[in-house]
C-alpha positions in Angstrom: 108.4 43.1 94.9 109.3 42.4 98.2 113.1 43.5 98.1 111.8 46.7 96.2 110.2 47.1 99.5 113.0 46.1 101.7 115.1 48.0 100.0 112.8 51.1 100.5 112.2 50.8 104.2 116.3 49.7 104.5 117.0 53.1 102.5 114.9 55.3 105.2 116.3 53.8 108.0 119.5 54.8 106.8 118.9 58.1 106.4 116.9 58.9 109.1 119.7 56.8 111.7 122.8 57.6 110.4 123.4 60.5 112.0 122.4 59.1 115.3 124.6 56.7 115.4 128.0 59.0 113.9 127.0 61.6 116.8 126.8 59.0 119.5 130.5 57.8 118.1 131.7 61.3 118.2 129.8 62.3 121.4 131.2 59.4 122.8 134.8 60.8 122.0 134.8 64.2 122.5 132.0 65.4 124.5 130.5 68.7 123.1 130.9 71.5 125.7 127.8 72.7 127.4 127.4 75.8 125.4 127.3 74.4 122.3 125.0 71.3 123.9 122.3 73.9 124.8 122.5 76.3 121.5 121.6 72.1 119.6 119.3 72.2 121.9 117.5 75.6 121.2 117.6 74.7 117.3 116.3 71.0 117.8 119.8 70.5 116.3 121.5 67.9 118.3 123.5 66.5 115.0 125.0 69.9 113.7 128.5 68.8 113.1 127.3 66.1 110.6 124.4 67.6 109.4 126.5 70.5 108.4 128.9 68.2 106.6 125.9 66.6 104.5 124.6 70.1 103.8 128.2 71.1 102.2 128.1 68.4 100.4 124.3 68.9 98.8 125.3 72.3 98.7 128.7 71.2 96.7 126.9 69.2 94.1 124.2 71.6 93.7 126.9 74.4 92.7 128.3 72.1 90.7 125.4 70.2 88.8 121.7 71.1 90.2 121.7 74.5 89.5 123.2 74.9 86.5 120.9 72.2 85.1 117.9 74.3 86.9 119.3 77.9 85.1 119.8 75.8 81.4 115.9 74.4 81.6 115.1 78.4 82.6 117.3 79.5 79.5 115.9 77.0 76.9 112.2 76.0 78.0 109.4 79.3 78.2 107.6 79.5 81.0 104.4 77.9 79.2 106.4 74.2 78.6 107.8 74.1 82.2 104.2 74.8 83.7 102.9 72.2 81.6 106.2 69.9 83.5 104.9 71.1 86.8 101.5 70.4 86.5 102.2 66.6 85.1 104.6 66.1 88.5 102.0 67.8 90.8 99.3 65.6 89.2 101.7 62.3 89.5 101.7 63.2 93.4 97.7 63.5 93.6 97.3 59.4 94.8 99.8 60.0 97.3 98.2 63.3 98.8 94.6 61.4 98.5 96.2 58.6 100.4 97.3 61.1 103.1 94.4 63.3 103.2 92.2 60.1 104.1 94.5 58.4 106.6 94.3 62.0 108.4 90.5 61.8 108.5 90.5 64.9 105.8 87.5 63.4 103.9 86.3 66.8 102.2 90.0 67.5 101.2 90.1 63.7 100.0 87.0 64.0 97.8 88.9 67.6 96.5 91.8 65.6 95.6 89.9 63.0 94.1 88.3 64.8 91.9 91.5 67.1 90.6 93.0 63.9 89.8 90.5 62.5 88.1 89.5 66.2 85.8 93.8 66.6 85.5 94.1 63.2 84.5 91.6 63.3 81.5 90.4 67.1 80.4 93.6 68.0 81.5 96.0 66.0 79.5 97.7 64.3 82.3 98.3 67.3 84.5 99.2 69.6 82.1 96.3 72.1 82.2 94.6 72.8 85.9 91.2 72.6 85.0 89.8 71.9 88.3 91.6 74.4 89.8 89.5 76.6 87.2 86.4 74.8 88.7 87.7 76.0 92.6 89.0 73.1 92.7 92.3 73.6 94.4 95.0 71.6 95.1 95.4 70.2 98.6 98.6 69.6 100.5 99.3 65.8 102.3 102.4 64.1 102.9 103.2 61.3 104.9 105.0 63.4 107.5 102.0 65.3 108.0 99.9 62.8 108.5 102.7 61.7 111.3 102.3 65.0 112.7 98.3 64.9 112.9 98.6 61.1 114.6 100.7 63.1 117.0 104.4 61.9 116.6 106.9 64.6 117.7 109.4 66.1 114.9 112.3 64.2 116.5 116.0 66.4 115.5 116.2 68.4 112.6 118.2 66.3 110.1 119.9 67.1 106.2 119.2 64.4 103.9 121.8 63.4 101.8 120.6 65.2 98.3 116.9 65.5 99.8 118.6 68.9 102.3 116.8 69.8 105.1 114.4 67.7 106.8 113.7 66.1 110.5 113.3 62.2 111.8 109.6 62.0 111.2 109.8 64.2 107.9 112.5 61.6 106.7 110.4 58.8 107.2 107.5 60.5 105.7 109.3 60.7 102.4 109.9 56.6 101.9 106.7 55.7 103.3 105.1 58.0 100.4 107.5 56.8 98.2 106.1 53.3 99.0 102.6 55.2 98.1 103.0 56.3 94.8 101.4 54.1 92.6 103.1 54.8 89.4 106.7 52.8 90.4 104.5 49.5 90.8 103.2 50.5 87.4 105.6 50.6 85.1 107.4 48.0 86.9 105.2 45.8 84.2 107.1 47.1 81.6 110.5 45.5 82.8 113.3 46.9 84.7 114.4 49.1 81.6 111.3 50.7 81.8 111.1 51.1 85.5 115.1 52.8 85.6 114.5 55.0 83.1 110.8 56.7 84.8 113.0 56.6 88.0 115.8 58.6 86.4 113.2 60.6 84.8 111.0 61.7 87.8 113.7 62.1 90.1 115.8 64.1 87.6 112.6 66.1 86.8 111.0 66.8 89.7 114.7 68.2 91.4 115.6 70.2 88.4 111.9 71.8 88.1 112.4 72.1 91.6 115.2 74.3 91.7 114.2 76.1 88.7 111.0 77.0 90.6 114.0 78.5 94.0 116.6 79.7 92.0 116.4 83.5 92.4 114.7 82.8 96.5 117.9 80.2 97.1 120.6 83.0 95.9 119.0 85.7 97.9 119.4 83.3 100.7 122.7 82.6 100.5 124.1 86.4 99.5 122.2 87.9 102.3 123.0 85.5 105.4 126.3 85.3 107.3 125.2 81.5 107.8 123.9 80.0 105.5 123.2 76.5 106.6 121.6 78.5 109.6 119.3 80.5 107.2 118.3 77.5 105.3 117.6 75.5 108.8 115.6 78.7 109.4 113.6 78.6 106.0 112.5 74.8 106.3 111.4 74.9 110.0 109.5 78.5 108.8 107.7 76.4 105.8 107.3 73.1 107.5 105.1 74.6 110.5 103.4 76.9 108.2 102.6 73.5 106.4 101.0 72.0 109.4 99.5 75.0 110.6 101.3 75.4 113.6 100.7 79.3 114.6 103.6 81.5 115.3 105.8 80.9 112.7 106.7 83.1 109.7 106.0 81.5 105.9 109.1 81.1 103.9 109.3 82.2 100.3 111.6 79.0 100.0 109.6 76.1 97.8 110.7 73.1 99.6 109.5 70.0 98.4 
């Protein structure tokens, strides 16, 4: 258990450092001219050149593999079997979004979330019906990054997560600390490490196809009607992620990012 941790923690600082450290190699180099130095600085965007380079990458594999994937589930599951998918994933992420609604003092949320998990879990077949959202019981949003956010820490740069896409410094920690959260990794852990790689494979394969079922026609619009598209998407995430956090100003993007 404790390497599974290590490994965790080793994999976030990674991502969220990597590009720090290549842009201090190139910087070091070839210093940026001051034009460019202040657009970065306008778009909280100090790692550009390689974020750009990541993003063609996830944008590479998802031409190649994620989005075809994400238009075969459309063509051969109806709409009533991939909701039922959704609502089991969104109900999987309930202990996580408990855990963050009470670290960030959101006690009425908490008790909201609490009890959607437990009416999903059992009337509603493991997620797969809302019931409690029937009840006005609806679904509350808390993520680790948030929770960052409420305690205070600043964004740091805007980053793009290899395969994860757009993101920022405390965002990327956000995601392995709720990874660490999740409860149901530690459970099937008891069924051996068969068990454990193939609900791994599963959920991570699941929740990024549904995923990009859920953004395929918002995603293409994206990309046909923007001159820039690693600009637009930058755009989209920042749009969502402060609409997230209530942070006034902002326009709401369509785009569902996870």
């Amino acid at each position: 258990m404790r390497a599974f941790f290590l490994e965790l923690i080793m994999a976030v600082m990674i991502v969220g450092f990597l590009p720090v450290m290549t842009m201090r190699s190139v910087y070091a180099e070839t210093p940026p001219p001051l034009e460019e130095t202040a657009a970065h600085t306008i778009t909280n965007d100090p790692f550009e050149p390689v974020n750009r380079s990541i993003f063609d990458v996830n944008d590479f594999l998802d031409r190649l593999l994620l989005r075809p994937l994400a238009e075969l589930d459309r063509a051969l599951l109806p709409p009533e079997i991939r909701d039922r998918i959704v609502g089991i994933l969104r109900n999987m992420r309930e202990p996580v979004v408990l855990t963050n609604n009470l670290l960030q003092g959101e006690f009425d949320r908490a008790g909201i979330t609490a009890e959607r998990f437990a009416i999903n879990t059992t009337l509603g077949v493991g997620g797969m019906f809302d019931w409690a959202n029937e009840w006005e019981l609806y679904q509350q949003k808390g993520d680790f990054g948030q929770t960052l956010y409420v305690w205070g820490v600043d964004s740091g740069p805007y980053l793009v997560l290899p395969l994860f896409g757009p993101s920022n410094v405390r965002d990327a920690v956000g995601v392995g600390v709720d990874t660490l959260m999740s409860p149901w990794p530690y459970a099937v852990r008891t069924g051996g490490t068969s068990t454990y790689d193939t609900f791994e494979i599963v959920n991570f394969g699941m929740g990024g196809i549904t995923k990009r079922e859920q953004n395929i026609d918002v995603i293409d619009a994206l990309r046909s009607g923007s001159l820039d598209f690693y600009a637009q998407m930058r755009s989209a995430y920042n749009q969502h992620r402060n609409h997230e956090l209530g942070v006034e100003g902002m326009l709401v993007s369509p785009v569902m990012i996870p």
